[in-house]
N, C-alpha and C positions, 0 to 999 in steps of 0.2 A: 517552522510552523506551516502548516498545511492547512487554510482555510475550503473547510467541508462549503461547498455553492446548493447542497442538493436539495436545500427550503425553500431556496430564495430564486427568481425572476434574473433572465440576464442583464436588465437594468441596472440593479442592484450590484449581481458580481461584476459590473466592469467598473464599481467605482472603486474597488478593491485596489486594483495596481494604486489608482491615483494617492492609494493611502497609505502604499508603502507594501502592501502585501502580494507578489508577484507567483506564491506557489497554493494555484487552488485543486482542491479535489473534489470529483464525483464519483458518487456508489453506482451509477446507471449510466453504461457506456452509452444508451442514445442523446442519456442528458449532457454527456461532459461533450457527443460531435454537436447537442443544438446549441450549447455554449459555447464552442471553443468555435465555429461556425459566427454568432455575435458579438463576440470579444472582438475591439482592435486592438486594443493592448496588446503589446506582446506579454504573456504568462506561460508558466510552466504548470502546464496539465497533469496530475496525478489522477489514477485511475484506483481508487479504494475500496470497491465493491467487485463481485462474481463476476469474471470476463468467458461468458462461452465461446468456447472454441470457431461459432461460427460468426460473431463479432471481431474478431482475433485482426482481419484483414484491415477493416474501414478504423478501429481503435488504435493501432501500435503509430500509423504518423502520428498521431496527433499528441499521444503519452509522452509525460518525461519520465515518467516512471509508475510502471505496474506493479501497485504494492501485494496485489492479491492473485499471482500464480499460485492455485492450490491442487493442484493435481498435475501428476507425470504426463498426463495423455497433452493438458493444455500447457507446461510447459516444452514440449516436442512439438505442440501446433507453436505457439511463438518461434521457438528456434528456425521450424521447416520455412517461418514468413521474415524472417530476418535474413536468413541467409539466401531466398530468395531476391529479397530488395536489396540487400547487401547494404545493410546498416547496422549500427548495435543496438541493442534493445534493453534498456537497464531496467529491473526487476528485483521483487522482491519475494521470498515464499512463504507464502499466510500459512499458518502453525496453527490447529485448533488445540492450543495449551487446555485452554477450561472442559475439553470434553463434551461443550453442547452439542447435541446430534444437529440442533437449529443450526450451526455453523458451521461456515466453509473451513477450508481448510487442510492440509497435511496432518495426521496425528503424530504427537510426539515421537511415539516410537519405531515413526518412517521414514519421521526426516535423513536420520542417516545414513539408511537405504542408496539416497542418494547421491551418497560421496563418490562413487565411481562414473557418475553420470553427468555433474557439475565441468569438471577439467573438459572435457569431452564436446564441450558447445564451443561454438563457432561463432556466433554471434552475440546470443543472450549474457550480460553480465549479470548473474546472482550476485546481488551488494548487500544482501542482508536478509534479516526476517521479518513477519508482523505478525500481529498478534489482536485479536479483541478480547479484553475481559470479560468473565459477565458482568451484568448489572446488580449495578447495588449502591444501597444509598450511603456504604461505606468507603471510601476510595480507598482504605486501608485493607479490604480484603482483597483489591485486584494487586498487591505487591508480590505473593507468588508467584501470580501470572504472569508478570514482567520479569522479574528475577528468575523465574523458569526459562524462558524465552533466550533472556541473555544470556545464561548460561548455559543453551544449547549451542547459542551463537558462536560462542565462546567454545566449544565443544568442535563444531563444524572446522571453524579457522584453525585450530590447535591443528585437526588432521590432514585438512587442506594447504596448509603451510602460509606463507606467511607474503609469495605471487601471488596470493588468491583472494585478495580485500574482497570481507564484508565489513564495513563500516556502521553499516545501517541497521537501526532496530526503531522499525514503525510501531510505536506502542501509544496507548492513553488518547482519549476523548478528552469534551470537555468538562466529564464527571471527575475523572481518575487523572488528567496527566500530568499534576503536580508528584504525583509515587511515581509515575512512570521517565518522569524525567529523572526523579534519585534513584531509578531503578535502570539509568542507563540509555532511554530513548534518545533519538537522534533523530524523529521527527514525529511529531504531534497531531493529531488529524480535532483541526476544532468546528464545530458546527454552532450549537444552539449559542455557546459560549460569545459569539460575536454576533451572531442574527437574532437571538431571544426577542418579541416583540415587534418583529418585522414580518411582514406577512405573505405567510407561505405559498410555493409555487402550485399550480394545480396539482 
């Protein structure tokens, strides 16, 4: 579980570790350096939101993992900054499954464009996919979206072979990720679900 910090005051996320939850995420790379900057907890930084390419530098120390590479150009700016600092960079590649034009994202039918360019990094490990559902007050309609997803996953590994772990499928909120977990997630991004009625950061 990935507790979403992006409501709340760093006050509040550092009592997080104390309570057993050491993996937080932010949608906004300046909020997850002014958090991870006030944390002394040691936590593992997820980075769930739009990373532009020119963020890319001051963001990858600090990530444990980048759920949202969604374009070739910004996953080539990570690579170029990995193998510069010569570190690994675990990653994952945001899918616009639902089609919203609103959302980030690789479309479906580019992902596997990608197959010859994945083996080929040097640094960046691709561990998986993610995915947002639309909204809806059914969690039962975001089950395609997932089940899509995995089984593109599932698609990717099959041609990638079996050197090439993706493990990972970032899917479900705190609307939807009880489908999203029978639908094969392996990590859960929760916000309102644990802050609901704590008050929000500017």
């Amino acid at each position: 579980m990935v507790a979403v910090t992006k409501s709340v005051e760093p006050e509040v996320a550092a009592l997080l570790p104390q309570l057993g939850y050491s993996d937080l995420g932010e949608s906004r790379p300046q909020e997850l350096w002014r958090k991870a900057a006030a944390l002394t907890s040691p936590v593992r930084w997820h980075l769930i939101g739009h990373l532009q390419r020119n963020k890319v530098e001051r963001t990858l120390p600090l990530a444990s993992l980048v759920h949202s590479v969604d374009s070739l150009r910004l996953l080539q700016s990570v690579e170029a900054w990995a193998v510069a600092a010569d570190r690994p960079v675990d990653a994952l590649l945001e899918v616009n499954v639902s089609g919203e034009q609103a959302k980030h994202g690789f479309p479906v039918d580019q992902v596997e464009s990608l197959l010859p360019v994945l083996p080929t990094l040097r640094r960046v490990r691709v561990r998986g996919l993610m995915t947002m559902a639309a909204l809806d007050d059914d969690p039962q309609r975001s089950r395609p979206t997932f089940a899509s997803l995995r089984q593109l996953r599932d698609r990717l590994q099959a041609a990638l072979g079996p050197s090439f772990g993706m493990p990972e499928l970032s899917m479900g909120m705190s609307g939807d990720f009880e489908v999203a977990v029978e639908e094969g997630a392996t990590l859960v991004r929760l916000g309102s679900a644990l802050f609901e009625g704590i008050g929000a950061s500017a």
